[in-house]
ZAMARGU-4260 file (C-alpha; in steps of 0.2 Angstrom, whole numbers, plus 5000, padded with zeros to 4 digits):
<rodrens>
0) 5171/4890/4834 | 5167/4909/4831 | 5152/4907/4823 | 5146/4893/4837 | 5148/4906/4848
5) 5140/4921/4839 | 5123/4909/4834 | 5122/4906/4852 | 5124/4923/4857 | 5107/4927/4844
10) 5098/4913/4848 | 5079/4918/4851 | 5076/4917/4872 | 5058/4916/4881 | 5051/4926/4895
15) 5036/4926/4904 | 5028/4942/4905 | 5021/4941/4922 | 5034/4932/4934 | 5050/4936/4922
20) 5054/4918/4922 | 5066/4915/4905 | 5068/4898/4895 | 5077/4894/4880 | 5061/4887/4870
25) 5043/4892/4868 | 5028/4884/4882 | 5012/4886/4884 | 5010/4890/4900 | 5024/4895/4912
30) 5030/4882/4925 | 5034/4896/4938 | 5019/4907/4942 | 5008/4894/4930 | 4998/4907/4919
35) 4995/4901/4900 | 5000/4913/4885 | 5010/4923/4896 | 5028/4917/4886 | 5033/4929/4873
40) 5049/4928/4864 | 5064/4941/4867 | 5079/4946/4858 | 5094/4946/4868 | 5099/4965/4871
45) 5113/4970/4864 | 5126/4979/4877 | 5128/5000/4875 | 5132/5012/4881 | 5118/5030/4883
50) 5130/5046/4883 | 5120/5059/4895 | 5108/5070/4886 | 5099/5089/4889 | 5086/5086/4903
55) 5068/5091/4899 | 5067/5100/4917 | 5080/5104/4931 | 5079/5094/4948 | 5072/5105/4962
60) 5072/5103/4980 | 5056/5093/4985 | 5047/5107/4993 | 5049/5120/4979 | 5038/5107/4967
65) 5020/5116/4965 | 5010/5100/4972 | 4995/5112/4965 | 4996/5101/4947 | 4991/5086/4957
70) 4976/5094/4966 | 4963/5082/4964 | 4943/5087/4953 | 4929/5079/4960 | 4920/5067/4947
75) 4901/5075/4954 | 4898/5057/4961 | 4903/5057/4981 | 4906/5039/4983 | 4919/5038/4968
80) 4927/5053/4973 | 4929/5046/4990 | 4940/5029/4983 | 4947/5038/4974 | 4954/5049/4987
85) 4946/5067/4984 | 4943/5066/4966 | 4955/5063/4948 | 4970/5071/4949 | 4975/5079/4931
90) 4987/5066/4922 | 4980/5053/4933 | 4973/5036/4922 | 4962/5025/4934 | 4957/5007/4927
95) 4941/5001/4932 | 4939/4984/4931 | 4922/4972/4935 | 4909/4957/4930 | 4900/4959/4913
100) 4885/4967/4916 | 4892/4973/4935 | 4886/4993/4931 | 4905/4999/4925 | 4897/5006/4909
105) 4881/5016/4917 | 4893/5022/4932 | 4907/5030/4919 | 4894/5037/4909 | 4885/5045/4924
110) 4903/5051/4930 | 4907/5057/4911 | 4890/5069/4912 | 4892/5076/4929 | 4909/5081/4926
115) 4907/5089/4909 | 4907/5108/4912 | 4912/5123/4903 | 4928/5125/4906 | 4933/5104/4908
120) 4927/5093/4891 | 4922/5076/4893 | 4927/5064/4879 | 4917/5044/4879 | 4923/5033/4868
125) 4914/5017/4865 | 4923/5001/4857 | 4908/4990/4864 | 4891/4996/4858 | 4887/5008/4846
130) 4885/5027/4849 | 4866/5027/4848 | 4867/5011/4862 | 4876/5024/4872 | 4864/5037/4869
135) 4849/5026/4874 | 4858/5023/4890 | 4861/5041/4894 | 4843/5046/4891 | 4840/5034/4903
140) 4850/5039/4918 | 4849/5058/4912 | 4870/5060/4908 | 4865/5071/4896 | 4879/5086/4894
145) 4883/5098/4880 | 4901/5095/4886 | 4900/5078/4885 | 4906/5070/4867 | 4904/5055/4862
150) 4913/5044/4850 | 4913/5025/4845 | 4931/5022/4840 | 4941/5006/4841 | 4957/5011/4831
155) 4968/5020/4842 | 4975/5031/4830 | 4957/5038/4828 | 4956/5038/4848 | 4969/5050/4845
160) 4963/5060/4833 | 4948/5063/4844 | 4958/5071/4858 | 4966/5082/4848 | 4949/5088/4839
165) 4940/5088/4857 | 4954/5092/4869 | 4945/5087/4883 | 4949/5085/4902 | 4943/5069/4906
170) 4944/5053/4892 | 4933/5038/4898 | 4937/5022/4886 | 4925/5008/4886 | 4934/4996/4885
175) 4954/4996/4881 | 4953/4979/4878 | 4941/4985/4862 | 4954/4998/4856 | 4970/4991/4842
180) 4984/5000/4836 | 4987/4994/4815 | 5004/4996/4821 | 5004/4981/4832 | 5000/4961/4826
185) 4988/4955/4835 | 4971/4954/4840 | 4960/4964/4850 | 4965/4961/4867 | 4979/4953/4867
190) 4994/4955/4878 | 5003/4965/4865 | 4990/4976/4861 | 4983/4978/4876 | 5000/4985/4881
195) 5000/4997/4866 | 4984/5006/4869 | 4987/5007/4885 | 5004/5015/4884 | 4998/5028/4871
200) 4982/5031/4881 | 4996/5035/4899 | 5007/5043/4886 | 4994/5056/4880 | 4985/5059/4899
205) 5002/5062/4905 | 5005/5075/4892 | 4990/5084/4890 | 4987/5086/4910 | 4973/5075/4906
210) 4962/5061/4917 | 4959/5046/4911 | 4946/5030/4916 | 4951/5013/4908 | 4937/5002/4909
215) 4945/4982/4910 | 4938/4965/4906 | 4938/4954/4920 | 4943/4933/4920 | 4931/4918/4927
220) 4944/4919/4940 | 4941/4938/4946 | 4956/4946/4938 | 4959/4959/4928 | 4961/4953/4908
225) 4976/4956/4899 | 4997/4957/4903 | 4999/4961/4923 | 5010/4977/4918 | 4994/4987/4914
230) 4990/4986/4932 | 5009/4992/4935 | 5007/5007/4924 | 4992/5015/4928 | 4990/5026/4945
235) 4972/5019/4951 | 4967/5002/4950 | 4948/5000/4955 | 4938/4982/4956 | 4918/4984/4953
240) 4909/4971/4964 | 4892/4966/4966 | 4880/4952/4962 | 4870/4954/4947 | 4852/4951/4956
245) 4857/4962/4971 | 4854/4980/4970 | 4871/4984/4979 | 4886/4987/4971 | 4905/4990/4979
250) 4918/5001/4972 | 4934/4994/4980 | 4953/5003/4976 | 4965/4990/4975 | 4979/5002/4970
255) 4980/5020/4973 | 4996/5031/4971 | 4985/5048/4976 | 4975/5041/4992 | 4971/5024/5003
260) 4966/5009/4998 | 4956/5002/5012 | 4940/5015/5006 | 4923/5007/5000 | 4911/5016/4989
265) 4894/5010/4987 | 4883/5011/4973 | 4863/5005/4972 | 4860/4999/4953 | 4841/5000/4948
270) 4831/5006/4932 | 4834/5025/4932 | 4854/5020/4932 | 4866/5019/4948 | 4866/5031/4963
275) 4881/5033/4978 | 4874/5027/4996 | 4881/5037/5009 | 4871/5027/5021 | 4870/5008/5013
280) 4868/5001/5030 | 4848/5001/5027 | 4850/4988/5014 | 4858/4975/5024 | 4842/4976/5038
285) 4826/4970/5040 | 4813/4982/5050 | 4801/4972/5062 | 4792/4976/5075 | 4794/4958/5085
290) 4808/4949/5086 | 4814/4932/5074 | 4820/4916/5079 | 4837/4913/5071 | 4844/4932/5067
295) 4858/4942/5074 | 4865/4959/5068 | 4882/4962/5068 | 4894/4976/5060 | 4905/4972/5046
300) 4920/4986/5042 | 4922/4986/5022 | 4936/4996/5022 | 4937/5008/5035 | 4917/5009/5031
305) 4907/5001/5046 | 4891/4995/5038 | 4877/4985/5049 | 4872/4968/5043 | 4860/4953/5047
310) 4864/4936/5048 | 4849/4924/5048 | 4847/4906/5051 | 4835/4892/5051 | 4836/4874/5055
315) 4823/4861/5051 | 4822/4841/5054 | 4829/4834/5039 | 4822/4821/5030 | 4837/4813/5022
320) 4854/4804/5032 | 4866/4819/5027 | 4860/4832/5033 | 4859/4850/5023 | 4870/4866/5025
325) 4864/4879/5013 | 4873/4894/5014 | 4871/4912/5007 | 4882/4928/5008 | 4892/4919/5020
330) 4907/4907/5020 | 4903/4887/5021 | 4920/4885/5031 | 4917/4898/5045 | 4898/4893/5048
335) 4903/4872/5048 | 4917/4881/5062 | 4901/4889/5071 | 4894/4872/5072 | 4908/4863/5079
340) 4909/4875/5092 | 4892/4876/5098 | 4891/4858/5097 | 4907/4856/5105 | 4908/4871/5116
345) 4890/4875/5120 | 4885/4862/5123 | 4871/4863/5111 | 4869/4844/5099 | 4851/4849/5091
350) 4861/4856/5077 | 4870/4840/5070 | 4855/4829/5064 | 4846/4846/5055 | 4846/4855/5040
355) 4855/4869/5042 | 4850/4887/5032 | 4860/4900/5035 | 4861/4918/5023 | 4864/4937/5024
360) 4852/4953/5020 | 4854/4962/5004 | 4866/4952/4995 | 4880/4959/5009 | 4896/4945/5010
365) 4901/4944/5026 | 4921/4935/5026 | 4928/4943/5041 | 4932/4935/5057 | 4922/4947/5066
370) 4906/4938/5062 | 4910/4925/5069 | 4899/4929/5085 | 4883/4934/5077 | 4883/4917/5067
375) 4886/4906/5082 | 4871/4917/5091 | 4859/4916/5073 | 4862/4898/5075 | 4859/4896/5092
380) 4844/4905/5092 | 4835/4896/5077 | 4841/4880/5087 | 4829/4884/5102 | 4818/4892/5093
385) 4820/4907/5102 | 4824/4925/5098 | 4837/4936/5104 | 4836/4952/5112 | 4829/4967/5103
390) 4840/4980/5096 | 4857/4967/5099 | 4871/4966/5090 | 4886/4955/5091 | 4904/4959/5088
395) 4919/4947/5088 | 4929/4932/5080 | 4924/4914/5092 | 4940/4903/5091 | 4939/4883/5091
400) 4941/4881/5109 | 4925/4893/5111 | 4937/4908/5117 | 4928/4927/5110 | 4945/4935/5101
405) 4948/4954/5098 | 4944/4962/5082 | 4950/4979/5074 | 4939/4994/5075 | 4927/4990/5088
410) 4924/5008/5094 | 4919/5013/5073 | 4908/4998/5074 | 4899/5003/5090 | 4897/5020/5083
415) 4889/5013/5070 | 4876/5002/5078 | 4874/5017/5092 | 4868/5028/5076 | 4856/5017/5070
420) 4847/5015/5087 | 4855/5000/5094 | 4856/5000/5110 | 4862/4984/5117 | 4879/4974/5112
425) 4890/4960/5113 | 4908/4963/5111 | 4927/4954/5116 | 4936/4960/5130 | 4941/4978/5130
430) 4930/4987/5119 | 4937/5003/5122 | 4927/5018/5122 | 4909/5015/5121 | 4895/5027/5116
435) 4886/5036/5129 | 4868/5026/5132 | 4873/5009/5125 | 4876/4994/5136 | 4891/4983/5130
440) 4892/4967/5137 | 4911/4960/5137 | 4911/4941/5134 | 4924/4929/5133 | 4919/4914/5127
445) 4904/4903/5120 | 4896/4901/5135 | 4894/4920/5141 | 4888/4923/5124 | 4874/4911/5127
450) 4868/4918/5139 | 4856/4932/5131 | 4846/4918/5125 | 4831/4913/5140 | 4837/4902/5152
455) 4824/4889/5149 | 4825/4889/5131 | 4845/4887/5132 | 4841/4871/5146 | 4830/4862/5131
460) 4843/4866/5119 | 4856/4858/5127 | 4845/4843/5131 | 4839/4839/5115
</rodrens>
């Protein structure tokens, strides 16, 4: 019975390394948060007992700490530094994760040149491309430094070695799913591995006072590659957005243990490399000197970052049973809701037997609610072939019984537009303050909306 009990007692358990969900025998895939190869096998820890040891340093009251060792370094590119909150904070390990081909390498290397000074050393390491590759790229985008080094390295006991030759500031590893300790089993990017490096790597920034930017592989699905603890251990986790055939690229923080997490950086990729746009709102715009049929400018908050975009529309007699809905930049759900309720609401049935084209300016994704309004109007407007007031733009979330709901920063958004030279908008009840020398018009539902569009275009809009 004794021994029963203690080959029970030993007998190998399962966990799954995201959720913590424990079984008895090995799956493939984990029937509590559903993720595949995340169940690893576990000894059963044996009970004991940690006698109290000699403390590295003694506990101080809060407000003696010197908070001068966190005091963030700007990275020379305005647009990281402000995700980032200021800048890298000494110690601090940032994980940047995006889409093959998104810009992740030409941004670090820019970052890794600008930042290389006489008194801070800037170590690249490559485990992707070849140093020569690297080189190329930097004669490019000009990131040449004499306080830049570079190394291609994918053994992390060589990545090692390196900071202790170099000694430098700021360590830039591309990518850590490359890098593989001989110590571990495993592949290359694998969940053990992966965990490895990237201990060592938060081990030694930690240490040495040093920043470090972890560039991370991304899924089909959009998430960051690799054991979800590595998102736990780092300090700063940033996503690189953008679509490949745009030129704009978005730098958003998903977690941030030194600043906020609702900032937006953004990046314009072309030939000569990648540059920050302090002003991106020109990108999302078309300049023209007479007005279009079936456009409406709203003004979308990324982050807490107003930024001034167009919607477009067009509808044409469609020449199959089903009609078409195309769209682009925008969601398929909220502009089918934008129908209903102009059908519905407005009043306005030209819309249902007609293709139906609708897309953003720039390459700009427009998912908030606060679109809504400049949609319906777009759509209206292409219906009757009429276009809307000059210098308009539209502000608000439209409900399924045609009501005009609040939205959050309305005054930052008119600010916005009032900069650029807008002059006319439409906006829920209660805007707040408005700029001086703009018109606001307050509406509260479909119908008031409609009614910037000419009163004979709207009668042969609804008749039709």
């Amino acid at each position: 019975m004794a021994a029963r009990t203690k080959s029970t007692k030993d007998r190998p358990s399962y966990r799954c390394t995201e959720c913590g969900w424990q079984t008895a025998k090995w799956l493939g895939r984990c029937p509590e948060c559903q993720a595949w190869g995340t169940v690893e096998e576990y000894g059963a820890p044996a009970v004991r007992t940690t006698a109290a040891g000699r403390v590295s340093t003694a506990a101080l009251p809060i407000g003696q700490v010197d908070g001068r060792q966190a005091t963030a370094r700007s990275t020379g590119v305005d647009e990281l530094d402000r995700v980032l909150g200021g800048g890298l904070v000494p110690g601090a390990v940032v994980l940047l994760a995006g889409e093959p081909g998104v810009g992740k390498s030409t941004l670090l290397l820019d970052v890794a040149a600008k930042a290389a000074s006489d008194e801070h050393r800037t170590l690249y390491v490559t485990g992707e491309e070849s140093a020569s590759q690297v080189r190329l790229r930097a004669d490019r985008i000009n990131a040449l430094s004499d306080h830049l080094y570079l190394a291609a390295e994918t053994d992390l006991s060589a990545v090692l070695g390196h900071l202790d030759a170099v000694k430098p500031s700021l360590l830039i590893m591309d990518s850590v799913q490359t890098v593989a300790s001989p110590e571990i089993d495993g592949a290359p990017g694998g969940m053990a591995q992966v965990r490895e490096v990237a201990g060592a790597l938060i081990r030694a920034s930690k240490e040495r006072g040093m920043s470090t930017l972890l560039v991370g592989h991304v899924t089909k699905d959009g998430a960051i590659a690799g054991p979800r603890l590595l998102e736990h251990l780092v300090d700063v986790v940033l996503s690189f957005e953008g679509d490949r055939h745009a030129r704009l690229r978005l730098v958003r923080g998903v977690k941030n243990r030194y600043g906020a997490t609702d900032e937006v950086g953004c990046f314009e990729l072309h030939d000569e490399g990648i540059t920050g746009l302090a002003d991106p709102s020109g990108l999302f715009l078309t300049r023209r000197d007479v007005a279009v049929p079936g456009t409406c400018l709203t003004v979308t908050l990324e982050g807490r970052r107003p930024l001034v975009a167009e919607v477009q529309s067009l509808t044409v007699d469609s020449q199959i049973p089903s009609p078409r809905r195309t769209v682009s930049g925008l969601e398929t759900s909220r502009v089918s809701m934008m129908l209903a309720v102009l059908e519905q609401r407005g009043r306005i049935s030209a819309l249902g037997k007609r293709d139906i084209y609708s897309a953003t300016v720039g390459g700009v994704k427009l998912t908030e609610p606060a679109a809504d309004l400049a949609i319906a109007l777009a759509l209206a407007s292409a219906a009757s072939d009429t276009p809307l007031p000059k210098n308009l733009v539209a502000i608000g979330e439209v409900g399924l019984a045609g009501e005009v709901r609040r939205v959050t920063g309305v005054q930052r958004r008119l600010a916005e537009a009032h900069r650029l030279g807008f002059t006319h908008a439409l906006v829920p009840s209660d805007p707040g303050k408005v700029p001086a020398g703009m018109k606001v018009t307050e509406v509260a539902d479909m119908g008031d909306a409609l009614r910037v569009l000419p009163r004979g275009r709207r009668a042969k809009t609804a008749e039709a």
